[in-house]
C-alpha positions as CSV (number, residue, x, y, z in Angstrom):
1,X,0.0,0.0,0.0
2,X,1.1,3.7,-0.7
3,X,-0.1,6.3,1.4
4,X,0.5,9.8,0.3
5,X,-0.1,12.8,2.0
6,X,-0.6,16.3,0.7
7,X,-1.4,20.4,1.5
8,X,0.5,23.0,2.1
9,X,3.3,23.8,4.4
10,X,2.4,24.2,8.2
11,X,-1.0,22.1,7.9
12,X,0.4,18.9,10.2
13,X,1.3,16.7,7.2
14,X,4.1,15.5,9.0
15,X,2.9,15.0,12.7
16,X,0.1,13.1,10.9
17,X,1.8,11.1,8.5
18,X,5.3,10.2,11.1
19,X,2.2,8.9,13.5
20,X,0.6,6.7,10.7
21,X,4.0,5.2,9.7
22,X,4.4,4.7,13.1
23,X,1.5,2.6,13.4
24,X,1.8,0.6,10.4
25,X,5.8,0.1,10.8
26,X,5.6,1.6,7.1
27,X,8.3,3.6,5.4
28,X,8.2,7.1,5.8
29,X,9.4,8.9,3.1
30,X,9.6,13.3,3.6
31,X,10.2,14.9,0.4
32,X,11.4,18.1,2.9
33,X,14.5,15.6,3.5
34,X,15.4,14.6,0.4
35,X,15.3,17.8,-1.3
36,X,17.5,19.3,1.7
37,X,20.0,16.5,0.9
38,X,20.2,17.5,-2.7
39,X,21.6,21.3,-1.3
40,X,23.6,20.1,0.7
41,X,24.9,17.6,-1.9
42,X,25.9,21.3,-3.6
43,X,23.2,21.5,-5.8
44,X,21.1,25.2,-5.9
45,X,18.0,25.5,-4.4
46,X,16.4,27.0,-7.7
47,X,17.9,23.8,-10.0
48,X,16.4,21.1,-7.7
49,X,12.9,21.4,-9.1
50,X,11.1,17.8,-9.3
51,X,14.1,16.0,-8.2
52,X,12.9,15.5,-4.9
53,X,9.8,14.0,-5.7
54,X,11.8,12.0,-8.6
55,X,13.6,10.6,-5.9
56,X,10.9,9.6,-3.3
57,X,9.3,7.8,-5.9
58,X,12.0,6.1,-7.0
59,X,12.4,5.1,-3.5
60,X,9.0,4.4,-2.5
61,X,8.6,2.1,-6.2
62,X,11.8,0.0,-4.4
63,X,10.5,-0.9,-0.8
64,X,6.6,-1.3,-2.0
65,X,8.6,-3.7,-4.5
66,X,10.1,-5.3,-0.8
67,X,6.5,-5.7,0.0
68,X,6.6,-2.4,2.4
69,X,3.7,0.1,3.0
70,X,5.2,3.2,2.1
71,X,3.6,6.6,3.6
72,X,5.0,9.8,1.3
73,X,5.1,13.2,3.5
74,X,5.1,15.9,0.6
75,X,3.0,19.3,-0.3
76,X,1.9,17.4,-4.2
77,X,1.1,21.0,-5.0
78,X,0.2,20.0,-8.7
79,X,-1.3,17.3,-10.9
80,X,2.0,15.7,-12.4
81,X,3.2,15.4,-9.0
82,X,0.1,13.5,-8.2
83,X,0.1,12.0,-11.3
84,X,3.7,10.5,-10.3
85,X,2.1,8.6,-7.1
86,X,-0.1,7.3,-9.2
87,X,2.3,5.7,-11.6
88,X,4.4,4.3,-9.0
89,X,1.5,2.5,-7.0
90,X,0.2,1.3,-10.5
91,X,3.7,0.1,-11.3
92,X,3.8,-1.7,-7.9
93,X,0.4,-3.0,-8.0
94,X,-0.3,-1.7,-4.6
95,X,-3.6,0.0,-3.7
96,X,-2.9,3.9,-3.4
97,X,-4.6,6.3,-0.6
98,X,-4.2,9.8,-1.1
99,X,-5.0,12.4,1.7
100,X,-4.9,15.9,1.7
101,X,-4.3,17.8,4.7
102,X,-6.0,21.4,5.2
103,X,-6.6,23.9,7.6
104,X,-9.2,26.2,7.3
105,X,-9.2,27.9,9.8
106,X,-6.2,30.8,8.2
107,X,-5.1,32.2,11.6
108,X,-4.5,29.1,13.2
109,X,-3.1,28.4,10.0
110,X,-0.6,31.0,10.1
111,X,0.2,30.7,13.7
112,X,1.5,26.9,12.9
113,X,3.8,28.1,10.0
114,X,5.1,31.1,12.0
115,X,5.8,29.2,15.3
116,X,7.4,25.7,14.1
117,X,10.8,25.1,14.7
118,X,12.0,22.7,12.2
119,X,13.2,19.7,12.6
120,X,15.9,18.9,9.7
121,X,19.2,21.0,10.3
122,X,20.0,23.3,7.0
123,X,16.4,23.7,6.0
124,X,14.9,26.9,5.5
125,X,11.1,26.2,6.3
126,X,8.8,28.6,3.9
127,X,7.3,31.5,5.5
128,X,3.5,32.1,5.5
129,X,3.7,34.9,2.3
130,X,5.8,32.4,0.5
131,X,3.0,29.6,1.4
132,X,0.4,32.1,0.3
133,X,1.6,32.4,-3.6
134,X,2.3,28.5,-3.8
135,X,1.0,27.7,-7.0
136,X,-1.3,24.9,-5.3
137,X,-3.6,23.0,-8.5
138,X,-6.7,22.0,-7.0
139,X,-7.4,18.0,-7.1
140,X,-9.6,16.5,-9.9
141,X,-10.6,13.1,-8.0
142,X,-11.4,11.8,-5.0
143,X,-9.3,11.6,-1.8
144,X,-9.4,11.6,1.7
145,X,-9.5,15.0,3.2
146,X,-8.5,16.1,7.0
147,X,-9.1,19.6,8.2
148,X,-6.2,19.9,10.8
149,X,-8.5,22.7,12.3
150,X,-11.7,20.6,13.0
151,X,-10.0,17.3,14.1
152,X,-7.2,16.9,16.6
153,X,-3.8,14.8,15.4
154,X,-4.9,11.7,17.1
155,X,-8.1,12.0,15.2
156,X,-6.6,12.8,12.0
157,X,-4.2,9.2,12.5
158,X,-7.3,7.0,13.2
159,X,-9.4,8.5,10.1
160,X,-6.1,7.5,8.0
161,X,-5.7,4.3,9.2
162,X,-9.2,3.5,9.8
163,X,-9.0,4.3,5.6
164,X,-6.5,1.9,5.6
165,X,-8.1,-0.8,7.0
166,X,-11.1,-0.9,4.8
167,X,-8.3,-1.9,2.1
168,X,-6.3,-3.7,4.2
169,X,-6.8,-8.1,4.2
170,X,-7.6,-9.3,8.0
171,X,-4.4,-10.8,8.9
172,X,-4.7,-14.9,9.5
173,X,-3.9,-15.7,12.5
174,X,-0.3,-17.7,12.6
């Protein structure tokens, strides 16, 4: 199975998606991390483009080959990157659950993304002006959708996996 998650910057992506991963002893895969390992690698910010999601799905295409569940933590701010999940789950032949994470409620919003501290040493976390002009396609099918402003984290993690488990076989007991 491939889990990814999506929405802009400071919307709780990552606590959700860490805690589902967590749950499901699943491969996390952050696109924040990857693309900060391509600057530091030397390469410019403004040349990495798609290379981050390139890579993720490269990787995530390798474990769900290993049989892993694979959760991807990413913003999938347009259609092709969308598109790319799709390929790779397709390619795997592994079911693919898509959830996008909002918050709607734009001062709370704002608060999150001025007040984080980040987590992954060299990275620069957007700030909420550069959030506001992300270019950020709306979706064209179905998904699961979790308002971080209605619904608390551990709320968020069961609607996810309780997602999952409608997909998921009953395991047989050994």
């Amino acid at each position: 199975m491939l889990i990814v998650f999506a929405g802009l910057p400071g919307t709780g992506k990552t606590t959700i998606s860490r805690a589902v991963a967590r749950a499901l002893a699943a491969t996390l895969l952050r696109v924040d991390i990857i693309e900060q390992a391509i600057r530091d690698a030397g390469v410019p910010a403004s040349s990495i483009g798609a290379s981050g999601y390139a890579v993720a799905q490269a990787l995530a295409d390798a474990n769900l080959g290993d049989g892993r569940v694979v959760v991807a933590d990413c913003v999938n701010p347009v259609a092709a990157s969308r598109q790319g999940w799709r390929v790779v789950a397709t390619r795997a032949a592994v079911r693919l659950i898509e959830v996008e994470v909002v918050c709607s409620d734009a001062q709370e919003h704002r608060r999150r993304v001025e007040g984080r501290i980040c987590d992954i040493p060299g990275l620069v976390p957007p700030s909420w002006e550069a959030i506001q002009r992300l270019d950020y396609e709306p979706w064209d099918r179905p998904r699961l959708v979790i308002d971080s402003a209605a619904s608390s984290p551990s709320e968020a993690v069961a609607a996810v996996l309780g997602t999952v488990a409608q997909y998921r076989p009953a395991r047989e007991p050994v």
